[in-house]
Backbone as JSON, one array per atom type, in Angstrom:
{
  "sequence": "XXXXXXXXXXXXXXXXXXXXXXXXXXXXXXXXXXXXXXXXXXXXXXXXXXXXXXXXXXXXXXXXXXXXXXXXXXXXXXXXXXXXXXXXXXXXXXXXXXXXXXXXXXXXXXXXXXXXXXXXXXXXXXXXXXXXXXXXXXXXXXXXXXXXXXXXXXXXXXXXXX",
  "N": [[55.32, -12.25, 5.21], [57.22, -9.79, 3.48], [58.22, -10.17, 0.26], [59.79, -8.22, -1.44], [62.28, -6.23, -2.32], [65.1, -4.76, -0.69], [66.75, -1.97, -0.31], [69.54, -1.39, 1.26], [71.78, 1.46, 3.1], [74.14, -0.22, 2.51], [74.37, -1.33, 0.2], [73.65, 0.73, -1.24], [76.54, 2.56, -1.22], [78.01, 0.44, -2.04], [77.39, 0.16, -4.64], [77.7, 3.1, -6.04], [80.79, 3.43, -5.06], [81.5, 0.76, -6.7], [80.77, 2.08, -9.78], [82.2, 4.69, -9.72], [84.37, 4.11, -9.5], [84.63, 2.07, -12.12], [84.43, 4.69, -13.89], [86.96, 6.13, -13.16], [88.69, 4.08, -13.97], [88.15, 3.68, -16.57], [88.96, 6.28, -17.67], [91.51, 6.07, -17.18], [92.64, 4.29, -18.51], [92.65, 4.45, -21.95], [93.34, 7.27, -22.61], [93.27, 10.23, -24.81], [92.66, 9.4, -26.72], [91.2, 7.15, -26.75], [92.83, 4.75, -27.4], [94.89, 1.96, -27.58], [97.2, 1.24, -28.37], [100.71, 0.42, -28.77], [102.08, 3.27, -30.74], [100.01, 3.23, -32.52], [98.24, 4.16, -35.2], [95.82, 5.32, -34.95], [93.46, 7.48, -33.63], [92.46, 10.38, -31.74], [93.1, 14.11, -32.53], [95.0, 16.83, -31.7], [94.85, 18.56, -33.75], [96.21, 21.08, -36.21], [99.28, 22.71, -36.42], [100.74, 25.87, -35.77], [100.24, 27.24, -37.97], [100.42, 24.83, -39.68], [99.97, 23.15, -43.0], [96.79, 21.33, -43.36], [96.37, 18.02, -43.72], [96.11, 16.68, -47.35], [95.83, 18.89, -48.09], [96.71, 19.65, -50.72], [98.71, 17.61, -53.74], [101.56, 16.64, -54.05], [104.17, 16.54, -56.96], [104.67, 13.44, -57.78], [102.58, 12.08, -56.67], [102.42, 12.25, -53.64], [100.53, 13.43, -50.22], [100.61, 16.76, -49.11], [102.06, 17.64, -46.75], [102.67, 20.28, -44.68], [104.52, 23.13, -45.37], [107.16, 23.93, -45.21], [109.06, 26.33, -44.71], [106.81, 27.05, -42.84], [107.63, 25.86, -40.41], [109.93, 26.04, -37.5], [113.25, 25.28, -37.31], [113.9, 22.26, -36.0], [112.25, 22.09, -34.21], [108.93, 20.81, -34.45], [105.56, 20.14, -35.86], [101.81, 19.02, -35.33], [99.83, 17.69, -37.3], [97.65, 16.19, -39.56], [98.07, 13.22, -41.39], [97.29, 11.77, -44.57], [95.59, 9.79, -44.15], [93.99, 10.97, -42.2], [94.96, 10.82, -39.95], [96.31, 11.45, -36.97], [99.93, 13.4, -37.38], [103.07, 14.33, -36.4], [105.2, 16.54, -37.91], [108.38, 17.58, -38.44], [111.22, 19.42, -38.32], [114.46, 18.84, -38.74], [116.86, 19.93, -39.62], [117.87, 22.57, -41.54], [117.35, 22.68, -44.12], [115.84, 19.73, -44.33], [113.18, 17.0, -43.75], [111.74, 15.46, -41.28], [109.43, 12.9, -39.71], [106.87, 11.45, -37.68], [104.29, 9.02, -35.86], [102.15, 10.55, -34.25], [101.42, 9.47, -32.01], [101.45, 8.59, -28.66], [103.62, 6.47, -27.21], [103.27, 5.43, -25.06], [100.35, 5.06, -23.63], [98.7, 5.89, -25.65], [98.03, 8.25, -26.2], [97.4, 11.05, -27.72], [99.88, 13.42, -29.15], [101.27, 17.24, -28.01], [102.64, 19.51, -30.04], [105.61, 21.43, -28.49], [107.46, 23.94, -28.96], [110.94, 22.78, -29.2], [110.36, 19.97, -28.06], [107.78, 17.76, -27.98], [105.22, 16.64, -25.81], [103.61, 14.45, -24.61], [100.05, 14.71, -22.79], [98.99, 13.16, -21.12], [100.25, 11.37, -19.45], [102.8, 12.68, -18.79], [105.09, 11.97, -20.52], [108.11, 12.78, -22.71], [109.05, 13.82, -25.73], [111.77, 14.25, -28.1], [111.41, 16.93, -30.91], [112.57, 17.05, -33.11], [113.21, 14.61, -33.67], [111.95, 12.39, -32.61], [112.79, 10.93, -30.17], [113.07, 8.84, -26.92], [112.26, 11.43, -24.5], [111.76, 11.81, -21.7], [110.53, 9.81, -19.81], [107.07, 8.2, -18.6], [106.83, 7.03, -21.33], [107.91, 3.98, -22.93], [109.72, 3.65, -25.63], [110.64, 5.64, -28.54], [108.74, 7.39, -30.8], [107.14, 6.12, -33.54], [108.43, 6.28, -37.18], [107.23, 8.12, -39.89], [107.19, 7.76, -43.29], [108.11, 10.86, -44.96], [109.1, 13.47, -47.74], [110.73, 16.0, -49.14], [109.73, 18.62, -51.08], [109.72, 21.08, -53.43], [110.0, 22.69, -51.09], [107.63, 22.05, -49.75], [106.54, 19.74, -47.44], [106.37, 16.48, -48.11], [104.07, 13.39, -47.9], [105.74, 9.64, -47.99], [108.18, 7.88, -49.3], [111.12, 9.44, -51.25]],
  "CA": [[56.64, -11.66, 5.07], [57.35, -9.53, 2.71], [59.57, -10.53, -0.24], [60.08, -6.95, -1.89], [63.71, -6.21, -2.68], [65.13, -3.75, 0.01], [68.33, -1.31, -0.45], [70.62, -0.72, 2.1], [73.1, 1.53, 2.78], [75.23, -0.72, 2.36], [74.18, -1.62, -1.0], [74.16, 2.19, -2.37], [77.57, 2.92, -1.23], [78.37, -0.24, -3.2], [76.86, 0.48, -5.97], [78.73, 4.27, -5.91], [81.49, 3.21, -4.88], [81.86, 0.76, -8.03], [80.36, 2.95, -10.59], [83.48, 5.44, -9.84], [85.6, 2.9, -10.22], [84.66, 2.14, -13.26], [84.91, 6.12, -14.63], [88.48, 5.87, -13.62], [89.11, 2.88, -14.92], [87.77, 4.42, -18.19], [89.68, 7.37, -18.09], [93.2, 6.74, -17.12], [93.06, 3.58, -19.75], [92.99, 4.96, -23.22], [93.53, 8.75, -22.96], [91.85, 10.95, -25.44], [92.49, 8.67, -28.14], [90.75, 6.15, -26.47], [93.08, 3.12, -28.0], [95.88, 1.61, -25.86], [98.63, 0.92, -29.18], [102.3, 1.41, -29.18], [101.89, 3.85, -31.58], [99.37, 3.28, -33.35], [98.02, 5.21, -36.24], [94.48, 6.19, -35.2], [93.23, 8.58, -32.8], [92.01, 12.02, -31.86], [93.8, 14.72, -33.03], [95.08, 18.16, -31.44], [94.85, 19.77, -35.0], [97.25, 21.74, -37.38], [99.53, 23.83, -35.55], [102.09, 26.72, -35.95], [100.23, 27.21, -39.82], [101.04, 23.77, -41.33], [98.5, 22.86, -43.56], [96.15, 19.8, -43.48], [96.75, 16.65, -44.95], [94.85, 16.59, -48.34], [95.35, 20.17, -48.86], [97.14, 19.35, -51.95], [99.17, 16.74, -53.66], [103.04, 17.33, -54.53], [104.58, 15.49, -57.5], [104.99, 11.85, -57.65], [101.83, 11.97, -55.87], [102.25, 12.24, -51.75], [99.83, 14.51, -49.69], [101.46, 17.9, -48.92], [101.52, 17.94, -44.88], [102.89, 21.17, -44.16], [105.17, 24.26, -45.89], [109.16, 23.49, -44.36], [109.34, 27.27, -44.06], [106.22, 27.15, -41.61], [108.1, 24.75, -39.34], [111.09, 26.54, -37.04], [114.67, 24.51, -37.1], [114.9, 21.95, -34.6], [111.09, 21.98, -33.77], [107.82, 20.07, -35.29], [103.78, 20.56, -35.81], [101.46, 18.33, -34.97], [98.96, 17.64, -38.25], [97.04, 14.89, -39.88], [98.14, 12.5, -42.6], [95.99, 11.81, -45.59], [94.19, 9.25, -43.64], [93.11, 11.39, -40.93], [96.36, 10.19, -38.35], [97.57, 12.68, -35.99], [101.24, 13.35, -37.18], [103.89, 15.51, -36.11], [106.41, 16.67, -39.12], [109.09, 17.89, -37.94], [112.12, 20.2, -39.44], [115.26, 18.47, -38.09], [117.49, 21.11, -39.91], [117.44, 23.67, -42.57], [116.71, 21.75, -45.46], [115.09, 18.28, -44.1], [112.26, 17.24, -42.61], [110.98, 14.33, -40.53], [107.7, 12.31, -39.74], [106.54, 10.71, -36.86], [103.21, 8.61, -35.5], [102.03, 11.61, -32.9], [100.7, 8.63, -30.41], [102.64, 8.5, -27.62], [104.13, 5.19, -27.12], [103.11, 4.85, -23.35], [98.82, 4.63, -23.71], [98.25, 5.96, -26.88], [97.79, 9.61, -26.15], [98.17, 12.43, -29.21], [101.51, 14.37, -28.32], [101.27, 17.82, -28.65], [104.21, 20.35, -30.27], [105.66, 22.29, -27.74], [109.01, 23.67, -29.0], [111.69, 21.45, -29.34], [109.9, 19.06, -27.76], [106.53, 17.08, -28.11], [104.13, 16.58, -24.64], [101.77, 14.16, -23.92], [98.96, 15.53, -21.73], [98.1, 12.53, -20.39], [101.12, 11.23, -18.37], [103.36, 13.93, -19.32], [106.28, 12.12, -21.67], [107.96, 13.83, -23.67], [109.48, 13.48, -26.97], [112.56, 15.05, -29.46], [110.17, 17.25, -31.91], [113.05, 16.68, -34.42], [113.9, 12.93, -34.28], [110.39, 11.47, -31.83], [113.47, 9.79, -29.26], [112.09, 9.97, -25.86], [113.33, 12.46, -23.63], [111.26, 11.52, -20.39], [108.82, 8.52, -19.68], [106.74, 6.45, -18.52], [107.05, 6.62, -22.97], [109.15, 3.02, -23.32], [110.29, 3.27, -26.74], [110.05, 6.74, -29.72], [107.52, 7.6, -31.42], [107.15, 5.38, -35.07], [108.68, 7.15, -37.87], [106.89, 7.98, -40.75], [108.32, 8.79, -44.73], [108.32, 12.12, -45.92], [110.85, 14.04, -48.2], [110.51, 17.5, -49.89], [109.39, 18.97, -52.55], [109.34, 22.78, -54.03], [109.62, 23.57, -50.09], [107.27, 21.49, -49.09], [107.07, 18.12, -47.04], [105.14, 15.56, -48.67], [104.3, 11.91, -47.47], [105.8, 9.25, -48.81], [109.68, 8.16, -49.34], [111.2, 10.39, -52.16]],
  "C": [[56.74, -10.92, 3.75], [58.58, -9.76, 2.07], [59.74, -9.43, -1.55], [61.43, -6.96, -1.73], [63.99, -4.67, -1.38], [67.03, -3.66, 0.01], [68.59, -1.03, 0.71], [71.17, 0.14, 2.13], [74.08, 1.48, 2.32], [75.26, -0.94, 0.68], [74.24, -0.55, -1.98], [75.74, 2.52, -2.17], [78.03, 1.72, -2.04], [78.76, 0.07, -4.39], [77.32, 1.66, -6.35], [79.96, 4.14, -6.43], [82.19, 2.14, -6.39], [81.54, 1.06, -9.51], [81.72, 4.34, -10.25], [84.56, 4.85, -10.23], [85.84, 2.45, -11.48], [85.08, 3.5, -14.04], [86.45, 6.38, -14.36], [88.86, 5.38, -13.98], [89.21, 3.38, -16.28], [88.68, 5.6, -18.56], [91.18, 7.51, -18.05], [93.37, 5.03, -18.27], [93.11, 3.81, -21.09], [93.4, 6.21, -23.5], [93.14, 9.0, -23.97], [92.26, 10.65, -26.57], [91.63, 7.67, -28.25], [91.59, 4.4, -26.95], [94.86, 3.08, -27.19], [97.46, 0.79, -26.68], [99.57, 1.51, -28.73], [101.95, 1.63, -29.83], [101.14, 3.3, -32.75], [98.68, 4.74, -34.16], [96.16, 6.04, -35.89], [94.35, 6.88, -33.52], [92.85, 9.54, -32.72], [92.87, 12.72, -31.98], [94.13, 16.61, -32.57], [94.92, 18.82, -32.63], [96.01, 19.99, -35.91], [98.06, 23.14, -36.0], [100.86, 24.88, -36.13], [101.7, 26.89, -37.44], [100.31, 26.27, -40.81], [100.08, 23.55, -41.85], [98.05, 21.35, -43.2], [96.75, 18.76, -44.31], [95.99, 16.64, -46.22], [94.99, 17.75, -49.03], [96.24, 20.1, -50.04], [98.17, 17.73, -52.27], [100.76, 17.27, -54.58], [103.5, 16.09, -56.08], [105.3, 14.34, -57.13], [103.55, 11.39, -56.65], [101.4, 11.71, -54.03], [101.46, 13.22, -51.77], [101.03, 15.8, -49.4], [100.85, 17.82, -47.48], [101.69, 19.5, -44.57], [104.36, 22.04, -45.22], [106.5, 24.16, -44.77], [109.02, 24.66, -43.89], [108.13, 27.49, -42.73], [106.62, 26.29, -40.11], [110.13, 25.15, -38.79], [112.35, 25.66, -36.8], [114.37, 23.74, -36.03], [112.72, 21.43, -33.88], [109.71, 21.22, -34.94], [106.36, 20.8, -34.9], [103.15, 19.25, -35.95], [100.13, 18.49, -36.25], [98.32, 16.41, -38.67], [97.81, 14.42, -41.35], [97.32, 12.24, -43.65], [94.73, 10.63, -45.36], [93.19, 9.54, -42.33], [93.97, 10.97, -39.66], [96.64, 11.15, -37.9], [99.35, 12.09, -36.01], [101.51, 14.31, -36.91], [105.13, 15.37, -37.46], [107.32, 17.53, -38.45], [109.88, 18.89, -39.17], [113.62, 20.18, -38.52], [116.66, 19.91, -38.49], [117.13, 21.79, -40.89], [116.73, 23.66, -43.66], [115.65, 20.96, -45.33], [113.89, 18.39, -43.4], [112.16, 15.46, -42.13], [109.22, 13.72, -40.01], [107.63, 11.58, -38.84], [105.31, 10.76, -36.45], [103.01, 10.18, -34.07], [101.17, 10.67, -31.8], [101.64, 8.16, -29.81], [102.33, 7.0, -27.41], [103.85, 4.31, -25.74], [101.33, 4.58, -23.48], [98.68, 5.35, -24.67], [97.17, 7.68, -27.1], [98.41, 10.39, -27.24], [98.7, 13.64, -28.31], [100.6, 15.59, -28.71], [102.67, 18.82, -28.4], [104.14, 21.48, -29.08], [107.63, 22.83, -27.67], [109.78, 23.08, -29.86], [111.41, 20.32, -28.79], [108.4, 18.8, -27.91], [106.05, 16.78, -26.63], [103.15, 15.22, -24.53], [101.21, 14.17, -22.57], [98.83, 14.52, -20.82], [98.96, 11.75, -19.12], [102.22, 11.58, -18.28], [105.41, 13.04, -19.57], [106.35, 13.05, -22.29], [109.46, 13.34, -24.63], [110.76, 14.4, -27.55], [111.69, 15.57, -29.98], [111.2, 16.92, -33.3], [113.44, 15.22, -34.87], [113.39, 12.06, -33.32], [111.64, 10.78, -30.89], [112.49, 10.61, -27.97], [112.9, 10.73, -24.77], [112.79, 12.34, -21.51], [109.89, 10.59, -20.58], [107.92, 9.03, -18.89], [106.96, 6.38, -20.16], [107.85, 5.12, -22.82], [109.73, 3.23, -24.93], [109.72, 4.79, -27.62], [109.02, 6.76, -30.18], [108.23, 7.04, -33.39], [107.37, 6.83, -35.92], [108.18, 7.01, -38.89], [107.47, 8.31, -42.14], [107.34, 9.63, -45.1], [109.46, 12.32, -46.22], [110.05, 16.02, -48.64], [110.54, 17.93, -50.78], [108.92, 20.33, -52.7], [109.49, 22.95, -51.94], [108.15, 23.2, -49.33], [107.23, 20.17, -48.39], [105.75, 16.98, -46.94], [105.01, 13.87, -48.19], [104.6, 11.37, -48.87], [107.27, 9.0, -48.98], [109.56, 9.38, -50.58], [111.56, 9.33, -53.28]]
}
């Protein structure tokens, strides 16, 4: 008799069958941050958008990072940038003067929002956010997006209370 191992059919469609399973599994659980926080702070990062600058690219007095230039950021609407530890935030510019700060990981699987507007996006199960004050404006999101401190300085908006 031979005692050689013999595949089936049945045994490749198995084997298929949960090997896909797994790649969805994988893909609709972390979204392209890969991490599965209420807002947590780490993640991948859509970038700098609408001109704001990087995190790092200077430091304002009293020492905060400089996120982004107020006048590069339209009334009412936010940009989606990094913090000085490499976090995807969105800064916002609630009105004329002010600005705002919020975690850019969406609160539902831990997807990085991105600015669109007056509102914030995420790609991945399409919440969506305030861009001036992170409330949510459509789920699955349960709960805003974490607010971070910034204030302003010379015209720009620096982490950090004031």
């Amino acid at each position: 008799m031979d005692s050689s191992p013999h595949l089936t059919r049945r045994h490749l469609v198995l084997g298929a069958g949960a090997g896909a399973g797994a790649v969805a599994l994988a893909a609709c659980s972390g979204g392209s941050t890969g991490g599965s926080g209420y807002g947590a702070g780490a993640g991948a990062s859509s970038g700098s958008a609408s001109g704001a600058g990087s995190a790092g690219s200077g430091t304002a007095a009293g020492g905060g990072a400089v996120l982004a230039a107020l006048a590069d950021i339209p009334v009412g609407t936010g940009v989606v940038t990094k913090n000085a530890a490499g976090a995807p935030i969105v800064v916002a510019r609630p009105t004329a003067g002010t600005a705002a700060a919020f975690s850019a990981i969406c609160t539902h699987l831990g997807c990085t929002v991105t600015a669109a507007g007056k509102q914030l996006d995420c790609p991945c199960h399409g919440s969506q956010y305030n861009a001036a004050t992170g409330a949510v404006l459509r789920g699955p999101a349960p709960k805003p997006l974490r607010a971070v401190a910034v204030h302003v300085v010379d015209g720009k908006v620096v982490s950090g209370a004031a």
